[in-house]
RODO-2510 file (C-alpha; in nm, 4 decimals, decimal comma):
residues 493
     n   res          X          Y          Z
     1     x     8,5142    11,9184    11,0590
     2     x     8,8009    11,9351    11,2953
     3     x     8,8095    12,1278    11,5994
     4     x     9,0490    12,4417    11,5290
     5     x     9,1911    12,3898    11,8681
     6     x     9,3413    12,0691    11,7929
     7     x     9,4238    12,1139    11,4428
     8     x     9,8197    12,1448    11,4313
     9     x    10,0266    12,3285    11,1831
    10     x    10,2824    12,1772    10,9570
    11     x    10,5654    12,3166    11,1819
    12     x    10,3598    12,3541    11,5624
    13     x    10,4943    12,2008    11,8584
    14     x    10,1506    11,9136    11,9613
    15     x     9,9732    12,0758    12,2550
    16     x     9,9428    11,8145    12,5573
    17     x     9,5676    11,7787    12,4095
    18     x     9,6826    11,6705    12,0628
    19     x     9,9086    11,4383    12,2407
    20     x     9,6412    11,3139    12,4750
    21     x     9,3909    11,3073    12,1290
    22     x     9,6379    11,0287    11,9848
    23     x     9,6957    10,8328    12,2999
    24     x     9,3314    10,7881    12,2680
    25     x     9,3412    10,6514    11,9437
    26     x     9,6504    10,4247    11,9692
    27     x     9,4966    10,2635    12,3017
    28     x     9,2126    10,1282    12,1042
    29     x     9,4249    10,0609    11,8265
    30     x     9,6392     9,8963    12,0090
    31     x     9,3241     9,6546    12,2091
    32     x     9,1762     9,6093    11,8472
    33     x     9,5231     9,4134    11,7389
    34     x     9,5596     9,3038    12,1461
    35     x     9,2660     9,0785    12,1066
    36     x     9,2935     8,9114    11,7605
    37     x     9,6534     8,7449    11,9072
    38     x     9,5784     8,7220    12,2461
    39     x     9,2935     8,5006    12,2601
    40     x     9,4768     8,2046    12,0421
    41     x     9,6873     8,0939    12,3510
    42     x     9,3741     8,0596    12,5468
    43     x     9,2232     7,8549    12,3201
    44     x     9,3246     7,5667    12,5040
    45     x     9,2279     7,6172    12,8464
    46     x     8,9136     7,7523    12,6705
    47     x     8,8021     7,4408    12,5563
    48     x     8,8858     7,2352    12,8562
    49     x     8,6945     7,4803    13,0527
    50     x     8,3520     7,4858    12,8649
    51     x     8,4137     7,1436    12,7358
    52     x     8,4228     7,2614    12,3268
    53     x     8,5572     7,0821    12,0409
    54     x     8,8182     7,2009    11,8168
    55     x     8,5420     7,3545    11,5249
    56     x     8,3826     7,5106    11,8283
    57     x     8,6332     7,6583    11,9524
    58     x     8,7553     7,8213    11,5686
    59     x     8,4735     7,9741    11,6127
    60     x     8,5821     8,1816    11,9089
    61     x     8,8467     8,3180    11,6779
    62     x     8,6537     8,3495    11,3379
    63     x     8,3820     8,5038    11,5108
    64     x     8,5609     8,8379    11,5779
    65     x     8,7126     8,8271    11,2440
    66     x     8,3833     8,7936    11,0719
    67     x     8,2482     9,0946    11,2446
    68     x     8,5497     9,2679    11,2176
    69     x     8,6072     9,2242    10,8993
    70     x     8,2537     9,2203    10,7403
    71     x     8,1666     9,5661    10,8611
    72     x     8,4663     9,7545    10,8175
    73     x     8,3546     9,9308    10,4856
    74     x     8,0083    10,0398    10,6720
    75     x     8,2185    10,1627    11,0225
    76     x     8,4272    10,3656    10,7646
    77     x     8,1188    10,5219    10,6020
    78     x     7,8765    10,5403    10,9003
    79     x     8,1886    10,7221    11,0815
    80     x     8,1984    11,0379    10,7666
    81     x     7,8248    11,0387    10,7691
    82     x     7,7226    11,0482    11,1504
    83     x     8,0556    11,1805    11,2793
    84     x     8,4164    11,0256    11,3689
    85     x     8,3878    11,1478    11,7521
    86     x     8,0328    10,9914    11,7772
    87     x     8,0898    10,6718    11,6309
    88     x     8,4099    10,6187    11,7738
    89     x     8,3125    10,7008    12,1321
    90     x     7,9998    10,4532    12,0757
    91     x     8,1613    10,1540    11,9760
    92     x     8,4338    10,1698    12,1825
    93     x     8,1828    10,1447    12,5328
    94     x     8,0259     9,8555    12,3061
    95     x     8,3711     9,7134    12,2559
    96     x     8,4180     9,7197    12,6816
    97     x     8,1025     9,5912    12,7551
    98     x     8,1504     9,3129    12,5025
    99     x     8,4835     9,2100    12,6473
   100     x     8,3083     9,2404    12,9909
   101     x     8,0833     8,9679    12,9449
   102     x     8,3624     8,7251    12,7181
   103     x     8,4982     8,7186    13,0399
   104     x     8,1833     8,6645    13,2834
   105     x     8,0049     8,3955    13,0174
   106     x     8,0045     7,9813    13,1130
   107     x     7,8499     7,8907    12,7717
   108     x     8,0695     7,8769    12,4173
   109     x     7,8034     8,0372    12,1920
   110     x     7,7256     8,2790    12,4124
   111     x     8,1497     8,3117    12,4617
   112     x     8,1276     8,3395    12,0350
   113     x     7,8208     8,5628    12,0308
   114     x     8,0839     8,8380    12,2188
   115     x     8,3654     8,7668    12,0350
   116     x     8,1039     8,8333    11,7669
   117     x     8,0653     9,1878    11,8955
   118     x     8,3675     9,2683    11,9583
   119     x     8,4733     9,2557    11,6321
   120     x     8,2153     9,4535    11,5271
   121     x     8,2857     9,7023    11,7252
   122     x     8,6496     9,7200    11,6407
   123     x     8,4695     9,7235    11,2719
   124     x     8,3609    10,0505    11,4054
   125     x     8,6445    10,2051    11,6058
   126     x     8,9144    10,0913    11,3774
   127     x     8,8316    10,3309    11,0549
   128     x     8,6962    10,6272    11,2733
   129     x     9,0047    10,6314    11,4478
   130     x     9,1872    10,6349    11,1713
   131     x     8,9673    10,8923    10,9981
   132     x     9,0168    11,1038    11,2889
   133     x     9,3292    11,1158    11,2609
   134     x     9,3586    11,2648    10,9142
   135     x     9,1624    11,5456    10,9835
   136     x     9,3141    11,6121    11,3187
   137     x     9,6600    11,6177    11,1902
   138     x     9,7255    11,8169    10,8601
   139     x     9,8862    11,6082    10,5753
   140     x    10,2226    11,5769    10,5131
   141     x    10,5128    11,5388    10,8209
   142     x    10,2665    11,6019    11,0939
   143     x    10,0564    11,3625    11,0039
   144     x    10,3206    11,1156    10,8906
   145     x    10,4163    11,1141    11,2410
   146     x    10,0718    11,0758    11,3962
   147     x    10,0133    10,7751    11,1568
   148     x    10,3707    10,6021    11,2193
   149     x    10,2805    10,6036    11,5880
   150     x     9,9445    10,4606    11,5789
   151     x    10,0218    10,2487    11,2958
   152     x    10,2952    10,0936    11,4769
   153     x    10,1382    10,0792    11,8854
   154     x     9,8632     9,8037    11,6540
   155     x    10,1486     9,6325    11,5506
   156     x    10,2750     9,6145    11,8960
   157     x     9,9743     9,5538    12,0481
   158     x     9,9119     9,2106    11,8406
   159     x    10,3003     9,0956    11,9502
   160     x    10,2319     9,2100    12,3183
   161     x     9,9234     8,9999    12,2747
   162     x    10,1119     8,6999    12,2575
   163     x    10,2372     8,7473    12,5785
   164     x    10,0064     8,8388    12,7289
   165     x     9,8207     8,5938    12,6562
   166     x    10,1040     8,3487    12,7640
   167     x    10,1138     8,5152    13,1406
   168     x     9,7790     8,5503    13,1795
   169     x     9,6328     8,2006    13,0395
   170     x     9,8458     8,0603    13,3390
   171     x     9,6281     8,1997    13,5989
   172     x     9,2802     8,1841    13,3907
   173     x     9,1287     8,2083    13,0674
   174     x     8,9148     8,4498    13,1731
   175     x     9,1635     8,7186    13,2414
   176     x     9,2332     8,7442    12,8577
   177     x     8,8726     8,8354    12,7593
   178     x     8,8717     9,0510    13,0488
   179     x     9,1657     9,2666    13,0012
   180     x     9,0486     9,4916    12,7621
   181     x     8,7294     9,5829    12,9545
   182     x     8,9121     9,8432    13,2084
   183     x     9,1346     9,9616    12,9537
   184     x     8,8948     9,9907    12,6931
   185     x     8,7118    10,2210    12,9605
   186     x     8,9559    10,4460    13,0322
   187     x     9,0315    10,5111    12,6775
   188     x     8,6324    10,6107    12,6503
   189     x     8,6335    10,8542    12,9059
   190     x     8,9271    11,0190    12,7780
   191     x     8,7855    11,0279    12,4734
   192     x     8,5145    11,1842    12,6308
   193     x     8,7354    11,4671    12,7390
   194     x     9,0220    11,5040    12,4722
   195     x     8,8681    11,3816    12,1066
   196     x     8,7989    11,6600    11,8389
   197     x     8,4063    11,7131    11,7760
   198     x     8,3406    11,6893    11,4117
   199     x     8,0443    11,7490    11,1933
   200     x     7,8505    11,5070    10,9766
   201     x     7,8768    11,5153    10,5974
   202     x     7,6063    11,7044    10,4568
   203     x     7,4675    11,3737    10,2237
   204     x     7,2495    11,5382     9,9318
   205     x     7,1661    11,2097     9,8537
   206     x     7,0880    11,0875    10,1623
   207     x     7,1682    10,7564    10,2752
   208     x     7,3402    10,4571    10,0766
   209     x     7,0751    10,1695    10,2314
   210     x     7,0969     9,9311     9,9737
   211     x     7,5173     9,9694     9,9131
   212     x     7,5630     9,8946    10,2905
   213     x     7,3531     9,5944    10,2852
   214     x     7,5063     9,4394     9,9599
   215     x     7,8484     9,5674    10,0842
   216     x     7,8074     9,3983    10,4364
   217     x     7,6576     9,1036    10,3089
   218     x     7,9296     9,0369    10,0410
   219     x     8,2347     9,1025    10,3229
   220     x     8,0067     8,8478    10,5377
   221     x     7,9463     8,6076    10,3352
   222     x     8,3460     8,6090    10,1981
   223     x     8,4838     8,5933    10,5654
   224     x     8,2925     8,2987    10,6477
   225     x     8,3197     8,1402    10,3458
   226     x     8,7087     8,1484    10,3569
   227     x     8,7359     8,0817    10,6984
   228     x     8,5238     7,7668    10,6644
   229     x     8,6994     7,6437    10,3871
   230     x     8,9665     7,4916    10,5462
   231     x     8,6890     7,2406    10,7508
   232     x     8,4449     7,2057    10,4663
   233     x     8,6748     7,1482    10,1896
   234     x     8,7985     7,4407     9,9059
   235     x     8,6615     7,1733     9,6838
   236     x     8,3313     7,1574     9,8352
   237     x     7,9779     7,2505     9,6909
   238     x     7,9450     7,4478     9,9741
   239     x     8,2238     7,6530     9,9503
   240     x     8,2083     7,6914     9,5650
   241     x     7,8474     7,8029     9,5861
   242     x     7,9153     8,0519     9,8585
   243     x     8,1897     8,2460     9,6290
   244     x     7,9873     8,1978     9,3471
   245     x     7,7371     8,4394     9,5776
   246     x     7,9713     8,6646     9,6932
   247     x     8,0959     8,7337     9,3202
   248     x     7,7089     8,8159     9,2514
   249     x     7,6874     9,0346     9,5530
   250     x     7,9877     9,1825     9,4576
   251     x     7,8547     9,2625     9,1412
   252     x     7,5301     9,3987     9,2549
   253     x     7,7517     9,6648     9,5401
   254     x     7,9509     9,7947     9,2368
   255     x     7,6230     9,8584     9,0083
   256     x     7,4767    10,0323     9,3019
   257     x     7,7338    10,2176     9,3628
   258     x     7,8172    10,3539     9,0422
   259     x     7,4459    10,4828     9,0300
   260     x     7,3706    10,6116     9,4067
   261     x     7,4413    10,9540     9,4522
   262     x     7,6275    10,9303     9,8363
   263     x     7,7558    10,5931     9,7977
   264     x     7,8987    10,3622    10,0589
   265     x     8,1884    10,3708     9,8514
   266     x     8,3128    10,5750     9,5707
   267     x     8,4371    10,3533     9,3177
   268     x     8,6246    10,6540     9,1497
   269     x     8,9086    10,6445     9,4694
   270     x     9,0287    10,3457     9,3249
   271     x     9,1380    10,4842     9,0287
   272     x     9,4591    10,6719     9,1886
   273     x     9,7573    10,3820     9,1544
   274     x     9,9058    10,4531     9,4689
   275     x     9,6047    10,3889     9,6470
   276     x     9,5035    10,0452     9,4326
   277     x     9,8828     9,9477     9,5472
   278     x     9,8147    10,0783     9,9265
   279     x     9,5017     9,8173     9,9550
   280     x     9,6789     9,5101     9,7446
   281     x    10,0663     9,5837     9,9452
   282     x     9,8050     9,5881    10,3039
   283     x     9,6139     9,2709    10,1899
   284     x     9,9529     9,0568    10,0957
   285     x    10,1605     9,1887    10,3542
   286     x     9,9315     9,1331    10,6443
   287     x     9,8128     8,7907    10,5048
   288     x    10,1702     8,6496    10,4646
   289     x    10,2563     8,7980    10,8478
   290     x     9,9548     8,6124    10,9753
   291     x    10,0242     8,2632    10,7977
   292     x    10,3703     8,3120    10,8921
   293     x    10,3084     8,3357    11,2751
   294     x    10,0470     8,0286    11,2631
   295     x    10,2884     7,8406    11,1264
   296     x    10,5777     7,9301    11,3354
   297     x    10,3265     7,8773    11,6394
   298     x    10,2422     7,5752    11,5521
   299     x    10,6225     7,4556    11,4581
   300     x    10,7300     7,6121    11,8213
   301     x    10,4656     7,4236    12,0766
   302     x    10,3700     7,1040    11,8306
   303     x    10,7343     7,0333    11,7081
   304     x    10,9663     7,1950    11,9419
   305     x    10,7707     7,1339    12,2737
   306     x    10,7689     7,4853    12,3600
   307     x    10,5109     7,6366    12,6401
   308     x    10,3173     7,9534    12,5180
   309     x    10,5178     8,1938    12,6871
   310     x    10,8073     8,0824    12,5147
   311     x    10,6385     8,0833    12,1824
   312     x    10,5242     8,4475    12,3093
   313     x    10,8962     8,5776    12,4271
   314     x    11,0120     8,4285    12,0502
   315     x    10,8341     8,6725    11,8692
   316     x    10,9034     8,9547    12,1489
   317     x    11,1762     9,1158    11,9308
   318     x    10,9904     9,1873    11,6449
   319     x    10,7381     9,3587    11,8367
   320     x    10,9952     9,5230    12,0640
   321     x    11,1802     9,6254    11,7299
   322     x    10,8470     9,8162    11,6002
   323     x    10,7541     9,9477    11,9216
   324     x    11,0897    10,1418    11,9873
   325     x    11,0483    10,2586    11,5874
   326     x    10,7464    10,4452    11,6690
   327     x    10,8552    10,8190    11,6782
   328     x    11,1275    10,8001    11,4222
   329     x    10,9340    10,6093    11,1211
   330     x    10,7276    10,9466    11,0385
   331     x    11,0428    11,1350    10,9529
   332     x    11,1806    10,8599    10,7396
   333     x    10,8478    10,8743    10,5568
   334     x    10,9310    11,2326    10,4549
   335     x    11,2881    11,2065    10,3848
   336     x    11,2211    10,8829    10,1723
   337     x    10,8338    10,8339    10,0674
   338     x    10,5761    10,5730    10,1045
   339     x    10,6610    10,4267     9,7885
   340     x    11,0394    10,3478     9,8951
   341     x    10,9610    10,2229    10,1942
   342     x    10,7062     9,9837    10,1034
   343     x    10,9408     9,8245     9,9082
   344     x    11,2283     9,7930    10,1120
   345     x    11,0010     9,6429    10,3836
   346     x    10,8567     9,4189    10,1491
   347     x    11,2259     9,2818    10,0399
   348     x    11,2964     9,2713    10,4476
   349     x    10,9434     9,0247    10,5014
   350     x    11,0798     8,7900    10,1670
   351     x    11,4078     8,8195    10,3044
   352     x    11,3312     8,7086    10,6920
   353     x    11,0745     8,4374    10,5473
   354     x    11,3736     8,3023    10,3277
   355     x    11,6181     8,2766    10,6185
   356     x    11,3402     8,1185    10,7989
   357     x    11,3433     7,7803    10,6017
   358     x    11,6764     7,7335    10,7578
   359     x    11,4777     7,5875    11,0673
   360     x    11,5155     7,2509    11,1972
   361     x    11,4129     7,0354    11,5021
   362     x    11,7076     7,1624    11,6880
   363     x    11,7179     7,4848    11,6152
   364     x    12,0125     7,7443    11,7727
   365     x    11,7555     8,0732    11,8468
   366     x    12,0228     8,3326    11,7733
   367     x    12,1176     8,1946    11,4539
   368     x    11,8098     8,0968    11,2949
   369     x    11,5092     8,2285    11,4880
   370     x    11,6258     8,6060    11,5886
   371     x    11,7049     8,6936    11,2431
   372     x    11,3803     8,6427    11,0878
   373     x    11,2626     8,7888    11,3818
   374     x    11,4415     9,1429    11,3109
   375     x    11,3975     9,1157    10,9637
   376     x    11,0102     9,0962    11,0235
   377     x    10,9775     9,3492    11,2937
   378     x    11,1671     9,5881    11,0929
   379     x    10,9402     9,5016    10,7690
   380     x    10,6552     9,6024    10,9950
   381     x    10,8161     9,9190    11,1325
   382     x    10,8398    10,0630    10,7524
   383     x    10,5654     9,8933    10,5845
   384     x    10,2455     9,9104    10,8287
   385     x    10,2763    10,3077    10,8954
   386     x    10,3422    10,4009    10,5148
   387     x    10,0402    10,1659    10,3943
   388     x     9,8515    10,4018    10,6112
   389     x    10,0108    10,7313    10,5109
   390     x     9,9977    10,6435    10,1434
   391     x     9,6001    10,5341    10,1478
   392     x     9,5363    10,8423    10,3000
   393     x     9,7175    11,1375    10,1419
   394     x     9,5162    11,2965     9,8730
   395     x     9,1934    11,2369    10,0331
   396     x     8,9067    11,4526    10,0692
   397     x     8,8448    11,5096    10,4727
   398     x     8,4953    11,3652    10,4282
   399     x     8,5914    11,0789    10,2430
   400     x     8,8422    10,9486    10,5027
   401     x     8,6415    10,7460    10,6733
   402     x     8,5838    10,5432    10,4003
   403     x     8,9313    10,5066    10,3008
   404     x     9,0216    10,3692    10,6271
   405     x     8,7670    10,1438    10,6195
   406     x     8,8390     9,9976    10,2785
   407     x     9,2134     9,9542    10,4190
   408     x     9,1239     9,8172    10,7091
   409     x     8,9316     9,5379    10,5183
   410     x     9,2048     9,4659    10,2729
   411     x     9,3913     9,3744    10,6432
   412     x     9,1511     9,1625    10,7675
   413     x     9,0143     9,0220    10,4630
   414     x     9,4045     8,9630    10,3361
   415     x     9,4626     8,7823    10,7225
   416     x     9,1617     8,5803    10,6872
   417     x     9,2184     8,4429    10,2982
   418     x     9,5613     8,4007    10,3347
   419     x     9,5476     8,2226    10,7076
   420     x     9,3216     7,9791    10,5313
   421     x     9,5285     7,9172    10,2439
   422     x     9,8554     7,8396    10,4107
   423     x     9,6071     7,6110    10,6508
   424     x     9,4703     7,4248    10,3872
   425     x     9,8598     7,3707    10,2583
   426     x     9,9328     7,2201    10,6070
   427     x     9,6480     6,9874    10,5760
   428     x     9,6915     6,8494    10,2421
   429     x    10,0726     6,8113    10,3195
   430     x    10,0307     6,6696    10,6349
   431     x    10,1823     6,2971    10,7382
   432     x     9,8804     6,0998    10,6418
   433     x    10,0132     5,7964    10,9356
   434     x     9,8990     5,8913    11,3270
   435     x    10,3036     5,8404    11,4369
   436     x    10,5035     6,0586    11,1425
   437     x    10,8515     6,1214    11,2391
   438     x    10,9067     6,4734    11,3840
   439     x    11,1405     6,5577    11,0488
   440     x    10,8230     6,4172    10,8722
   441     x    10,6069     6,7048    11,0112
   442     x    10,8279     6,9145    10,9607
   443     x    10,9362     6,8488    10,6409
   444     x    10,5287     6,8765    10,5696
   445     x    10,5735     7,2466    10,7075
   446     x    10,7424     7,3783    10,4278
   447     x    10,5354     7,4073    10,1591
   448     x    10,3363     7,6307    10,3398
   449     x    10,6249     7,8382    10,4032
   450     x    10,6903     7,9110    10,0687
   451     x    10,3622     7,9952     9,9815
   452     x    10,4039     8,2922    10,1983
   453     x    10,7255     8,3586    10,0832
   454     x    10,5498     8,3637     9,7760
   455     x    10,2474     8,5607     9,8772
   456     x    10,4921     8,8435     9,9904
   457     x    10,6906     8,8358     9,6690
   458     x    10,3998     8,9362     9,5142
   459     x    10,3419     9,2580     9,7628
   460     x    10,7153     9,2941     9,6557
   461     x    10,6533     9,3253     9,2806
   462     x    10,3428     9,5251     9,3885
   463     x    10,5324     9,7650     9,5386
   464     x    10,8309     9,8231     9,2793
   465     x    10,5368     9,9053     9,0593
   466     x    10,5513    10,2563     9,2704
   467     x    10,9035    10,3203     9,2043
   468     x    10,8913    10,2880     8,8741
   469     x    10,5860    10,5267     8,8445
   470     x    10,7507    10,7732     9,0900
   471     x    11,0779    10,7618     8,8549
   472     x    10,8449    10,8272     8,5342
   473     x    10,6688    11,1024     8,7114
   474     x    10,9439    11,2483     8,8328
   475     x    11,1295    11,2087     8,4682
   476     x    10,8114    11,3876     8,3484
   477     x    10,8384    11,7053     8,5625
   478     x    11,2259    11,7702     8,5001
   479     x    11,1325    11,7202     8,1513
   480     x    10,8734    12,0067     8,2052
   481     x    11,0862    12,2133     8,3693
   482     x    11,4153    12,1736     8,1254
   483     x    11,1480    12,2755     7,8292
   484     x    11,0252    12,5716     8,0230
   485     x    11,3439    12,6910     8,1334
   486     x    11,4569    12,6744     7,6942
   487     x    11,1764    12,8645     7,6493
   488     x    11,2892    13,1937     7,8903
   489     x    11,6201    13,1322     7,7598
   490     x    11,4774    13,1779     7,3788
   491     x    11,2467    13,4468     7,4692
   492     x    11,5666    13,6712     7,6403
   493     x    11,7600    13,5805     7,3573
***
């Protein structure tokens, strides 16, 4: 339950409190998208460092993605069931103290093993954050706002990362696993101070045991199974046997959801359209962002010779571009709906990804980088925040949590699928000979390309689906109200 002294009105002015509630929320936002991109320039140095090899040092990244990613439906549901504050508060010192000791460790598993944590924190932080924030901020404009500015300070965050990363890899490794720590500890006493107390959900049918092992398991087991792919082979035994298991754990989490009486998830909140096209538009249109900036990465240092920090001050528009949107995207969200916007920023991402196959290996930055630069930073101004507003509206207070869990896995799980199918694309398209031609590489780049042009196409066509819905709906009530309006008009006569 939120705290009535925090709880703003549709048309109150935020109290410095409210305001200091959200800055909360957006710094670990913000850290949770920080240290997905920020550790990727390191990599490098990383491995030089502890002397790891290159599937040892994957690992460094995969590892926070699996945890992130497999326990985001059971951070959303522990958050409504033992309280937003409490949860949110508790992961978060875990999340510091894990990036404490990334920093402090000399030995790669035990470098993966916090990585590892990390992410399960964020699994944690990430959907109670979010959950507190729709119940601390009433629905509609108010909370429109709220949601555009934390929405967009994680998109920010993972573009700041990159340069971070870039400045601070110079001096030492280290200093990128350790930069969250302080910050991460600030935010927690804050917290401390300024975050909303709320009640647990009163579960009649106490808790869902065997939901959030199957659940956990299946996210698990689908993580690693797609992030391994790329190594092992789609084509594998392996691989085919591990999604051959997570289609039977799958399986076994909807039966046992349908039948427990306070389940992990509630199967029914997937019946509402705009919230089936809120978790497909967040799965394609993260998944073709991330593809899109691996590629570009790798066609900026490996092809054009360019140092991490200017690889990292490439992308700075798009994440200065979302950054300075920040207060203004919640009032375009009422003026033109989620459904609109989606859309448009979906045609913006196809649009930017299009001019992007333009590039060559003398490329002119204004012409034929910056463009698909402000195309994409503007997709993710509109898009991100109303993803968020549009899973969210309509939901019951204690089923928020759970909502923002289940979006926040469509993210990850979209980021980590998608990553490894434009990687396997690279690899089977890749000059076979050692001492391919630079136009040969690139010309092997491609491909890849348009399979995320094409992976966003299809979060465009997703998304038009919700205009044409709105229309009929809309069509439906003016039809109403024309046949209501004949019948005073018959009656006076």
């Amino acid at each position: 339950m939120t705290s009535p002294l925090t709880h703003p009105t549709s048309a109150g002015r935020w109290t410095p409190r409210l305001w200091g509630t959200l800055l909360v929320l957006c710094a670990a936002m913000f850290l949770d998208a920080l240290d997905v991109s920020m550790v990727g320039v390191a990599l490098p140095s990383i491995g030089a460092d502890l002397g790891l090899s290159t599937s040892t040092l994957q690992w460094i990244v995969s590892g926070y993605i699996l945890g992130y990613g497999g326990l985001l439906l059971l951070g959303g549901r522990t958050a409504d069931l033992l309280g937003r504050r409490q949860v949110f508060l508790v992961a978060l010192a875990v999340f510091a103290l894990a990036s404490l000791l990334g920093g402090l460790v000399d030995s790669g598993p035990l470098l993966i093993a916090s990585r590892f944590v990390k992410g399960l924190a964020a699994a944690f932080t990430a959907p109670a954050g979010l959950s507190i924030i729709t119940t601390t901020f009433a629905e509609g404009p108010v909370r429109n706002r709220a949601l555009a500015i934390y929405t967009t300070c994680g998109a920010t965050g993972y573009s700041m990362g990159l340069v971070f990363s870039g400045l601070l890899t110079e001096a030492s490794w280290r200093l990128t696993m350790l930069l969250p720590a302080p910050v991460a500890l600030i935010a927690l006493f804050a917290g401390l101070k300024l975050l909303p107390r709320s009640e647990r959900e009163k579960s009649t049918g106490g808790y869902d045991v065997p939901g959030a092992v199957l659940g956990t398991a299946s996210m698990l087991l689908l993580v690693f199974t797609v992030v391994e792919a790329p190594e092992v082979g789609w084509g594998s035994l392996r691989t085919i046997l591990s999604f051959i298991a997570v289609a039977v754990l799958l399986a076994a989490f909807v039966a046992v959801e349908r039948r427990s009486p306070s389940p992990l998830i509630r199967l029914g909140v997937l019946r509402s359209g705009p919230q089936v096209r809120a978790q497909l538009g967040a799965l394609t249109f993260v998944g073709s962002y991330i593809g899109f900036q691996f590629l570009v990465t790798l066609y900026m240092q490996q092809l054009l010779g360019w140092s991490a920090l200017h690889t990292a001050l490439a992308f700075l528009p798009a994440g200065a571009l979302v950054a300075l949107s920040a207060t203004k995207v919640g009032a375009i969200i009422d003026r033109f709906g989620t459904a609109r916007l989606i859309a448009i920023g979906f045609a913006l991402m196809v649009a930017g990804y299009i001019l992007f196959l333009r590039i060559d290996l003398d490329p002119v930055y204004a012409a034929v980088i910056l463009p698909t630069m402000l195309l994409v930073g503007s997709a993710f101004a509109l898009t991100f925040p109303s993803l968020n507003v549009q899973a969210t509206n309509g939901v019951d207070e204690h089923e928020q949590g759970m909502v923002s869990g289940l979006l926040n896995t469509s993210v990850q799980v979209g980021g980590a699928l998608f990553l490894a199918v434009v990687t396997a694309v690279l690899t089977a398209n890749a000059p076979e000979e050692p001492g391919a031609s630079p136009q040969a590489v690139l010309d092997s780049y491609l491909p890849a390309l348009v399979v995320i042009t094409v992976i966003a196409v299809a979060g465009l066509l997703i998304s038009l689906t919700g205009l044409r819905t709105r229309r009929t709906q809309q069509t439906v009530v003016v039809a109403k109200s024309t046949s209501q309006e004949a019948e005073r008009v018959t009656v006076r006569d």
